[in-house]
N, C-alpha and C positions, 0 to 999 in steps of 0.2 A: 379721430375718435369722437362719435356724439356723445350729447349728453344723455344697481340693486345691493353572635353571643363566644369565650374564649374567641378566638378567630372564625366569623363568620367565613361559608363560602365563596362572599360579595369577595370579603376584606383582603382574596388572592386572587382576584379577577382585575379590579379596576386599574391598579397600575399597568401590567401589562398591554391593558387597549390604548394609553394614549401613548407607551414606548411604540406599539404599532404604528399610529396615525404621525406618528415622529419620523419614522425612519421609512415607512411603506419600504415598497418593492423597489430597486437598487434601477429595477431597465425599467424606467418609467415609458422611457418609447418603447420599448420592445410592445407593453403594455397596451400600449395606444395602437400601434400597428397589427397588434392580433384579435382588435376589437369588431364586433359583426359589422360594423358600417363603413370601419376604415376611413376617416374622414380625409378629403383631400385641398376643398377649396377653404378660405379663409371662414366664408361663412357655415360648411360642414361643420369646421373646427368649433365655432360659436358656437353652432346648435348640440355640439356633442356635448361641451363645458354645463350647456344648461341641463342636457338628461344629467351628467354626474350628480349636479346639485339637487334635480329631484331624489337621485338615490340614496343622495346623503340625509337628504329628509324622511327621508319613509324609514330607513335604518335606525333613524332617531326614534323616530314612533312605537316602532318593535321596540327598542332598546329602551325606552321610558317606560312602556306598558310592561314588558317583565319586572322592570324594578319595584312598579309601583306595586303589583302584586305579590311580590318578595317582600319588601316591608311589610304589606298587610298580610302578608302570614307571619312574619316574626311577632307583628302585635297582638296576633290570635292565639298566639302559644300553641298554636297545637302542634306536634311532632311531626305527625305524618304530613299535614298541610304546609306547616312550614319547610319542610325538607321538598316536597313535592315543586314547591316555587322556589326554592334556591337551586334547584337541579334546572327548572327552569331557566333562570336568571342567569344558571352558569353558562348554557344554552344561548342567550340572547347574546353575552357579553364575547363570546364567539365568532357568533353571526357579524356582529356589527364590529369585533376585531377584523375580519376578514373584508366585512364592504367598505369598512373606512380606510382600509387600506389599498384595497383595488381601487378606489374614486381617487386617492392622493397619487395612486403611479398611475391612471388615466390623466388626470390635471397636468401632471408635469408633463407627458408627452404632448400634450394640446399645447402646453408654453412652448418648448422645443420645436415643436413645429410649424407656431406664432413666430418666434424670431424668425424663422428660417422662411418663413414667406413677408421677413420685412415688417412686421407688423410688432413692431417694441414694446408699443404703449398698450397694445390689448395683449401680448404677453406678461408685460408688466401689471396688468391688473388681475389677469390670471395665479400671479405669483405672490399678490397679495391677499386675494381669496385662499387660497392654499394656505399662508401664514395666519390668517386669522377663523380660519376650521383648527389649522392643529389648536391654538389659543382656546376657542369657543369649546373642543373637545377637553382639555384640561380644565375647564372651568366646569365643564359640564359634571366631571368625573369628580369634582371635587363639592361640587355642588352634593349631588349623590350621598358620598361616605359622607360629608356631614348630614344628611338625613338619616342612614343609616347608622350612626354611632352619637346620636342623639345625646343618649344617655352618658357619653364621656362629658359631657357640660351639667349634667344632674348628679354629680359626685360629691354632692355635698357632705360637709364635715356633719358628724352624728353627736359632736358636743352638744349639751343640752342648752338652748338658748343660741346657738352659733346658726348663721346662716352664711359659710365662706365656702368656697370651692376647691378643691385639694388640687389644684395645678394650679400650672404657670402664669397664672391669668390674676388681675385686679381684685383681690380678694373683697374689695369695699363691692364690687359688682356683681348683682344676681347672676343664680345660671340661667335663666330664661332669658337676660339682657344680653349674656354673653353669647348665647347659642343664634341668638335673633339679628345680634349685629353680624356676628360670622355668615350669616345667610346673607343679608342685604348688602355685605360687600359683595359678595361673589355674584350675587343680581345686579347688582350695578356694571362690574368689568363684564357679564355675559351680555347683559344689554347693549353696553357698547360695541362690544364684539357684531354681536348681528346685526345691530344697524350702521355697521361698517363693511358685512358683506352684503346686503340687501344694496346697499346703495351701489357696489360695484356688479354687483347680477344686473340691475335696472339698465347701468351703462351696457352691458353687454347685450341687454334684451333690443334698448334701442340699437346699436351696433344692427342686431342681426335683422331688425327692421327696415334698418336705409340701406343693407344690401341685398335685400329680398328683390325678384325683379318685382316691377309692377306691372300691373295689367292692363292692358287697353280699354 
């Protein structure tokens, strides 16, 4: 191996996608074997691993730009606008149920059939990308509903002179300190996340570079 508002519509969506990206498709090979390129040599299997992870990126993309538009309608208040992009959103969180889960039952058959051509250790790294997407998708989902439910850390007590917050939380601590630290952890475990699979993509980029043939 060489050396990469009442219950919004959100608020019944996002669980559901990362049970998806948890459990995907049961035949992960079947998956892999019925895919347009069919990959056979060790280095197909590479270069297949890497289209997954472009698909997993563009999926993101779609899946961030709905939400981001769904919050900017709830902040707009309008009815019709706001409903327009949660129908939306509902929409996106679908789409990207669906491709996060065909990319995790493609990945495992790529592992599957990594072992099965002798190769452990870029199996093995295959199966650590796989564990740190599902991570990265949890994070991500959580990231999200705490943007979206903003306002459960703005619940401040209405005593005259009080400034404490009616949950579970350090009553001595603002809600804007509360809501800000809840973000920058979850920036911090996502960061780590991804430059935990960048770095294992890298390895597999050079992988597919030292068995490319070379040219005369």
């Amino acid at each position: 191996l060489s050396s990469t508002k009442g219950p919004t519509m959100a608020n019944t969506l996002v669980g559901p996608l990362v049970e998806e990206s948890q459990g995907g498709r049961t035949g992960g090979e079947e998956a892999s074997s019925s895919s347009p390129s069919s990959p056979s040599t060790v280095l197909d299997l590479l270069e297949t691993l890497l289209a997954v992870q472009q698909r997993r990126a563009e999926a993101y993309v779609h899946f961030d730009s709905a939400f981001r538009a769904f919050v900017k309608g709830e902040e707009e208040g309008e009815r019709e606008t706001s409903y327009s992009r949660a129908r939306a959103y509902e929409q996106a969180c679908r789409s990207a149920t669906t491709e996060f889960s065909e990319c995790s039952s493609l990945a495992k058959g790529l592992e599957s059939k990594l072992r099965g051509e002798n190769e452990s250790d870029l199996a093995q790294v295959v199966r650590d990308i796989q564990e740190n997407e599902r991570e990265k998708l949890q994070l991500h989902v959580q990231l999200q509903t705490l943007r979206k439910d903003k306002h459960v850390y703005k619940n401040v007590c209405s005593h005259e002179g009080c400034d404490c917050v009616e949950a579970d939380f350090d009553l001595s601590v603002s809600a804007d300190a509360l809501y800000h630290g809840a973000i920058q952890r979850v920036y911090r475990n996502l960061q780590k996340v991804v430059t935990a699979i960048n770095e294992n993509i890298e390895l597999i980029q050079d992988e597919v570079e030292d068995r490319r043939p070379t040219r005369d």
